[in-house]
Structure formats: C-alpha cells, structure tokens
C-alpha positions as CSV (number, residue, x, y, z in Angstrom):
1,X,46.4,-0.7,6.4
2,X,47.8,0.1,3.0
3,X,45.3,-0.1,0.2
4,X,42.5,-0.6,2.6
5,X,39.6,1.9,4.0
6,X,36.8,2.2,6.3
7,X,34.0,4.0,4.6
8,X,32.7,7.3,5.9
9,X,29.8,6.9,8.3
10,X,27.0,8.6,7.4
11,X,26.6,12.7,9.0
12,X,23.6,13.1,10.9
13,X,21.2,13.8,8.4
14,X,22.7,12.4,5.6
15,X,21.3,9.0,3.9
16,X,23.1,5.5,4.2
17,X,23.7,4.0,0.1
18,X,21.4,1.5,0.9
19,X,18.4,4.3,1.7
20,X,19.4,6.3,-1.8
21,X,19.7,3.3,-3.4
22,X,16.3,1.9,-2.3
23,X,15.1,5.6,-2.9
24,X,16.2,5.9,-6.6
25,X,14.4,2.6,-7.3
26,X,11.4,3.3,-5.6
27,X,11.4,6.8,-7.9
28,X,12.2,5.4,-11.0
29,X,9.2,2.5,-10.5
30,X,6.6,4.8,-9.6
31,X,7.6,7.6,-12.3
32,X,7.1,4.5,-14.7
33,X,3.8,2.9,-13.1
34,X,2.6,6.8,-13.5
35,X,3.6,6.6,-17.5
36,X,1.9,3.2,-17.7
37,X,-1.1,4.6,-15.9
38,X,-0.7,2.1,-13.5
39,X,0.1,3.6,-10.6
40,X,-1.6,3.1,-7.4
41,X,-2.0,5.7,-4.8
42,X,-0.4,3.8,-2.0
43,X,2.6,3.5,-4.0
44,X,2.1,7.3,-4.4
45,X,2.0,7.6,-0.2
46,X,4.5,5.5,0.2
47,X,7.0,7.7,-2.0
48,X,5.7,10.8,-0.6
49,X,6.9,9.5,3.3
50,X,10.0,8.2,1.9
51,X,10.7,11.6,0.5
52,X,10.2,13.1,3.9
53,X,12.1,11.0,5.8
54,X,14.9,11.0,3.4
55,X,14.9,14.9,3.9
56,X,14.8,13.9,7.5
57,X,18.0,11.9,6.7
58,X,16.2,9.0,8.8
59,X,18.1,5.7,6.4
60,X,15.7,3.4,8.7
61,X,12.7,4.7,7.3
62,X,13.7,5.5,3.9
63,X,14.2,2.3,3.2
64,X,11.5,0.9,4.7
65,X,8.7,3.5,2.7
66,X,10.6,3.1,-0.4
67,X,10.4,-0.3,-0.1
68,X,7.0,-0.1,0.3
69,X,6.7,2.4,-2.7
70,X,8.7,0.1,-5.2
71,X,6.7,-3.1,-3.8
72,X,3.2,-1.1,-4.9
73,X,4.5,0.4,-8.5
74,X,5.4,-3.0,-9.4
75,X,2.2,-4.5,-8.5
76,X,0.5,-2.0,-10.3
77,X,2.8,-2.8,-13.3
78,X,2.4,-6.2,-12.9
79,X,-1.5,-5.8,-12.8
80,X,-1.5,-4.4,-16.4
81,X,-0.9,-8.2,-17.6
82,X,-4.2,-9.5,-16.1
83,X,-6.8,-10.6,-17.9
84,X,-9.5,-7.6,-18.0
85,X,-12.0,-10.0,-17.5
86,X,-12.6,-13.4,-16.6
87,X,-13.7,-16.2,-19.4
C-alpha cells in the first residue's frame, strides 16, 4: 500500500468535492449573471435550495440544484447575445 490512499469518506453532513465543486460554480455564475443584470430568478431558487441542502450536507441534492442554478445563469448570460429584436 505504500504511496497509495483511500480518500476520506465524507462525515455525515459534510459535502462530497463533486457537490462544493458544483456549488462554487453554480455561485460564481449566478454572482456574474447578477453583475450582467442577467440573472433569472430561477437560477436565483435554484442557488437558494442548493445553499440549504448543502448546509443539510445532502451531496445528492447539492449537486443536483446547483446544477440547476449554473444551467439557468448561463442561459441568462447567454441570452444577453440575442438580438433585441427581430429584423
């Protein structure tokens, strides 16, 4: 076994890398929709219950509202390079 480890499970509570990870990004793209003044307000919900069930330290649901949260910010982002109106 020299050289190699097992990582740490997560403690009860506590949020696997892939939930922080998915959590940071989700942050970071709805703090820059918000600067943008793109941000939608599902995107703002779907942070909001990923913030809770991170505190929950519920991983499973994390993810899956942050994923949410980043899809929505980036839409709104995205939106920004339509047309405003149509020739």
């Amino acid at each position: 076994m020299g050289g190699m480890f097992l990582a740490a499970a997560p403690q009860a509570g506590e949020l696997d890398e892939a939930a922080q990870a998915a959590l940071g990004e989700a942050e970071r793209l709805v703090v820059e929709a918000e600067r943008s003044k793109a941000l939608w307000l599902s995107a703002r919900e779907a942070l909001e219950a990923a913030r809770r069930a991170a505190a929950a330290g519920d991983s499973t649901a994390t993810l899956r509202h942050a994923a949410r949260a980043a899809e929505q910010a980036r839409l709104g982002l995205e939106q920004l390079h339509y047309p405003l109106v149509r020739d």
